[in-house]
TORMARZA-376693 format. One record per residue (C-alpha): residue in one letter; y negated, z, x; residue number from 0. Coordinates in steps of 0.1 Angstrom, whole numbers. Each point is the difference from the previous one (the first is absolute). Example, Ala and Ser with C-alpha at 12.3 -4.5 7.8 and 13.67 -1.06 7.14 Angstrom:
# residues 2
SITE rest     Y     Z     X  nr
SITE    a    45    78   123   0
SITE    s   -34    -7    14   1
This chain:
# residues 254
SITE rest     Y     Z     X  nr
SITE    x -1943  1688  -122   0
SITE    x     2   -34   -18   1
SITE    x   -19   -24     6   2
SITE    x   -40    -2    -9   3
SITE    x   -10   -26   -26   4
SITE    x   -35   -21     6   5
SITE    x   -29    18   -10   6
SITE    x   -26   -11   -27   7
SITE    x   -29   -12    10   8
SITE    x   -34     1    -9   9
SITE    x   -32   -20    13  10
SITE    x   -36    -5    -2  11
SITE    x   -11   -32    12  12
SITE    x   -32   -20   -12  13
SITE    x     4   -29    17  14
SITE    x    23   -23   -23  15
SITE    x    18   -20    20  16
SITE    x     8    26    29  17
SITE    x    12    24   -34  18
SITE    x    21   -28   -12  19
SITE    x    18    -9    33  20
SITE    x    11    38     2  21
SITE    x    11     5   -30  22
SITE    x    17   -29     3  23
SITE    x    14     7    37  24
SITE    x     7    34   -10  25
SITE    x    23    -8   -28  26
SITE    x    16   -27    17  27
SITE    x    15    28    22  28
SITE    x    12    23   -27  29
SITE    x   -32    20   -10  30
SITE    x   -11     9   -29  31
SITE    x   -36    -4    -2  32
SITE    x   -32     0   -20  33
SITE    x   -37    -6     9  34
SITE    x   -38     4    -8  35
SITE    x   -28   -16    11  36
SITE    x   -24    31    -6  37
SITE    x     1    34     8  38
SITE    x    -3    18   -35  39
SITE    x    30   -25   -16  40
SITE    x    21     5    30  41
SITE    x    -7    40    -9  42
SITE    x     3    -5   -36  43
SITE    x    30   -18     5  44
SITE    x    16    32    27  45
SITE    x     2    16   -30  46
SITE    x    22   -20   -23  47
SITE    x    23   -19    28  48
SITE    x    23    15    28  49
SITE    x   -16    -4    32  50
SITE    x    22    17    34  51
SITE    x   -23   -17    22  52
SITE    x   -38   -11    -1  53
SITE    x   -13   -31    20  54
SITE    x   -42     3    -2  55
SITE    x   -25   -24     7  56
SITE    x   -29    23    15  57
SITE    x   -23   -25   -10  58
SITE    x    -4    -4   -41  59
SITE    x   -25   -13   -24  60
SITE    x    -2    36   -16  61
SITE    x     9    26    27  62
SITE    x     4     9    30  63
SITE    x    41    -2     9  64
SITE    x    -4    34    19  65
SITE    x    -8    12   -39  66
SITE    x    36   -13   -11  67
SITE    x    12    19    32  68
SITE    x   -17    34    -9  69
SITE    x    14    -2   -34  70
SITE    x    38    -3    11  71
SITE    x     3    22    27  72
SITE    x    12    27   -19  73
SITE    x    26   -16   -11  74
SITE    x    27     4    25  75
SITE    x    26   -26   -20  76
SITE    x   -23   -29     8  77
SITE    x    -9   -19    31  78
SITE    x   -29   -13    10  79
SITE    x    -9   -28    24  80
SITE    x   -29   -18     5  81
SITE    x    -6   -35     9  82
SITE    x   -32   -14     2  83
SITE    x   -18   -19    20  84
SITE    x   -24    32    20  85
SITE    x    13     1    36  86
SITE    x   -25    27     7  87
SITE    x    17    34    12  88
SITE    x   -21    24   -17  89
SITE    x     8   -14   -34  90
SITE    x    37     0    12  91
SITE    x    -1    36     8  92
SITE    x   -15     7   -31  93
SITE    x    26   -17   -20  94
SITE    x    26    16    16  95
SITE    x   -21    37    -4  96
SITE    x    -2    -6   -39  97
SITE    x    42    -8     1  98
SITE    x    10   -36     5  99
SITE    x    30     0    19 100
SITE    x    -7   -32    16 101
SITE    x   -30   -26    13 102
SITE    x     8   -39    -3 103
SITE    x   -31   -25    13 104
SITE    x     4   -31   -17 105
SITE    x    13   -24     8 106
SITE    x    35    17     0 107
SITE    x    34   -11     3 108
SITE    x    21     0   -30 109
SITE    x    26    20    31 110
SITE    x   -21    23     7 111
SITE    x   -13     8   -39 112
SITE    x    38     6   -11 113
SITE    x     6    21    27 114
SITE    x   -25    21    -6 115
SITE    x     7    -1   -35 116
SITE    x    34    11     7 117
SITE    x   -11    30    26 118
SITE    x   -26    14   -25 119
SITE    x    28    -3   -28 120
SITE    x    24    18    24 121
SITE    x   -26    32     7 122
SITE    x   -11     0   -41 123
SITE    x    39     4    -9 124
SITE    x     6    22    27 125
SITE    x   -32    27   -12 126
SITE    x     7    -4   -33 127
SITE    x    36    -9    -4 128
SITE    x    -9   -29   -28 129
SITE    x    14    -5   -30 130
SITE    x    10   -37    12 131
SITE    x    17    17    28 132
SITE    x    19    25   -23 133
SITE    x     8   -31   -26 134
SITE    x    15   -17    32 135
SITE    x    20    27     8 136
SITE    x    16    -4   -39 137
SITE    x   -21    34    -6 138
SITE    x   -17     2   -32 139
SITE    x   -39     5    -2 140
SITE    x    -5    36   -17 141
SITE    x   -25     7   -26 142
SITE    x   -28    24     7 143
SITE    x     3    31   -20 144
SITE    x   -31    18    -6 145
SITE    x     5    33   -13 146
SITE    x   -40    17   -17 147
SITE    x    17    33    -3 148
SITE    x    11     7    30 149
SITE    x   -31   -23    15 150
SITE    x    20   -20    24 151
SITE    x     7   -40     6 152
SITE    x    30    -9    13 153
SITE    x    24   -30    14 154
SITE    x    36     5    -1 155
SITE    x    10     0    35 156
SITE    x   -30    -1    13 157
SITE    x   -17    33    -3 158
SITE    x   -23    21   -25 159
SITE    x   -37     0     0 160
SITE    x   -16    37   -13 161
SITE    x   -33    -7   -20 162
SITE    x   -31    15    -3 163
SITE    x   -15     5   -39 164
SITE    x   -21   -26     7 165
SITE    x    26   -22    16 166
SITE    x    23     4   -28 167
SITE    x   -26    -8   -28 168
SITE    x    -3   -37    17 169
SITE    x    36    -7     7 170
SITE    x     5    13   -37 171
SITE    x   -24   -30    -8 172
SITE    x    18   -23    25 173
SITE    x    34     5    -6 174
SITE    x     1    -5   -34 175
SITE    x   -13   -36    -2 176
SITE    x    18   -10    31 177
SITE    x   -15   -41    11 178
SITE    x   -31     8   -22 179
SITE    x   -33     1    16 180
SITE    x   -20    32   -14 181
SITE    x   -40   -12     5 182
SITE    x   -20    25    19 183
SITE    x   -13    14   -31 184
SITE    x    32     9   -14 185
SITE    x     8    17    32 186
SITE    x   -33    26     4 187
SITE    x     6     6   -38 188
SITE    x    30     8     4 189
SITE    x    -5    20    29 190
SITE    x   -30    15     0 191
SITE    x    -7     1   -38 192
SITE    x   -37     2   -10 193
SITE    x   -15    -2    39 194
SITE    x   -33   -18     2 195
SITE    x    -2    -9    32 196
SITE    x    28   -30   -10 197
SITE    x     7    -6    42 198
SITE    x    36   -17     5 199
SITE    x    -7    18    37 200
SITE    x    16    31   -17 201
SITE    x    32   -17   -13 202
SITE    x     0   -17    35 203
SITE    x    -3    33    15 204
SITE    x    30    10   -18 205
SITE    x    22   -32    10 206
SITE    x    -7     6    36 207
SITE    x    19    36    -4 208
SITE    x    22   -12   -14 209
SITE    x    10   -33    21 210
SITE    x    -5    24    31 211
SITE    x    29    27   -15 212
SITE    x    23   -32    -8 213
SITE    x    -6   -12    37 214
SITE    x     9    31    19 215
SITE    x    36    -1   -23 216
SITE    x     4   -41     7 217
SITE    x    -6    -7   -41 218
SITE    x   -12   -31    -6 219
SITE    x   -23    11   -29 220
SITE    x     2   -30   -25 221
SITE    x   -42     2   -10 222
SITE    x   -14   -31     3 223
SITE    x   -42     2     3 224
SITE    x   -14   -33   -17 225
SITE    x   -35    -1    14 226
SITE    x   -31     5   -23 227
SITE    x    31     3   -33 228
SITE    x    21    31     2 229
SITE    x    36     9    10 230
SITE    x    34    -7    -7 231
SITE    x    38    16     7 232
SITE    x    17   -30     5 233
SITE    x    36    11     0 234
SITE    x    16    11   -29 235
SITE    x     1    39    -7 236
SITE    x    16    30   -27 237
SITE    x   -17    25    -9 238
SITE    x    23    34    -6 239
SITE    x   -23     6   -30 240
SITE    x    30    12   -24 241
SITE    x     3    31    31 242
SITE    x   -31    10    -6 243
SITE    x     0    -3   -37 244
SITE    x    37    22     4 245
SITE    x   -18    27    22 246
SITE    x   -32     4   -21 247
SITE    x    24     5   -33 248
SITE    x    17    28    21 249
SITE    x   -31    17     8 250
SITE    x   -17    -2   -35 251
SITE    x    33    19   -13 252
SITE    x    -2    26    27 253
């Protein structure tokens, strides 16, 4: 196996000058990084920048850090680790219930944070075999094929998902405005055409399934939640569409 390159990094920090002296640290020492000072632009921004590994501030302007952390943890490509300034154990244990891999009380040593950095890297490339680990092993980064006919999602290499109806109407809708963020709205349209009750909880619902199937079969499902906006398939993806197009001509002249 070749070597591992350094992970990108992502953190949400309000405090200016302790923000700036990571970043700064951080870079100095070969890692990529950007940064927030809130909690809905470091979300808005998870959804538009590569992030392997998340460093949260528990306590925001906005939110609530543990939200950040209940909002990843499905994602099994990114790390999390908290550090914050909350010694007590019981918001520890809840951090690390909701999925951060780590707990760092400031003041921490910049040792200590790379190290950790570099374990929580290790364990996300080993789950998920990431695509910085495949480009560092001169391995291309497949497409995702998503195929509406025969309702599956699939990475070459990797495995193939089997869809629901449901689930295949929303990756339908995903994968073919891969990086664009469809609004809520969109979404329920899209899906549930015509519903009154208009609740995002359904489509949410949905995701869950979906995320849990991709789990138990070690895919890293590239849907990206943007809090309070709508979703987004963040890696590129074909669609077999010219298949089905083939297969439906062949039945209508049956």
């Amino acid at each position: 196996m070749g070597s591992i390159s350094k992970p990108h990094i992502g953190l949400v920090e309000d405090n200016d000058d302790l923000r700036e002296d990571l970043e700064f640290l951080l870079r100095a020492n070969g890692y990529p990084v950007w940064s927030a000072a809130r909690g809905e632009s470091f979300n808005r921004q998870l959804s538009v920048a590569r992030t392997d590994v998340a460093l949260i501030d528990l306590s925001l302007p906005d939110c609530d850090g543990l939200e950040l952390i209940h909002l990843l943890r499905d994602d099994p490509a990114r790390g999390v680790i908290v550090l914050t300034a909350r010694s007590a154990l019981d918001t520890k244990l809840q951090a690390m219930r909701l999925g951060a891999d780590h707990y760092l009380t400031k003041p921490v040593d910049l040792r200590e944070l790379q190290v950790t950095i570099d374990a929580t890297w290790r364990r996300v490339c080993a789950a998920t075999e990431h695509p910085a680990q495949r480009a560092a092993n001169d391995a291309p980064a497949p497409n995702w094929l998503f195929d509406p006919f025969e309702q599956t999602l699939s990475e070459p290499g990797r495995g193939t998902l089997e869809l629901s109806g449901t689930e295949s109407i929303l990756l339908a809708m995903l994968t073919s405005h891969p990086g664009e963020l469809m609004s809520k709205e969109r979404v329920l349209e899209t899906v549930y055409p015509g519903d009154p009750s208009r609740e995002f909880h359904r489509i949410e619902v949905v995701l869950n399934r979906l995320r849990q199937k991709a789990r138990r079969q070690c895919i890293a499902l590239p849907i990206r939640s943007v809090f309070g906006k709508g979703l987004v398939f963040t890696e590129p993806c074909r669609q077999l569409e010219a298949r089905r197009q083939i297969r439906s001509s062949a039945f209508a002249r049956a």
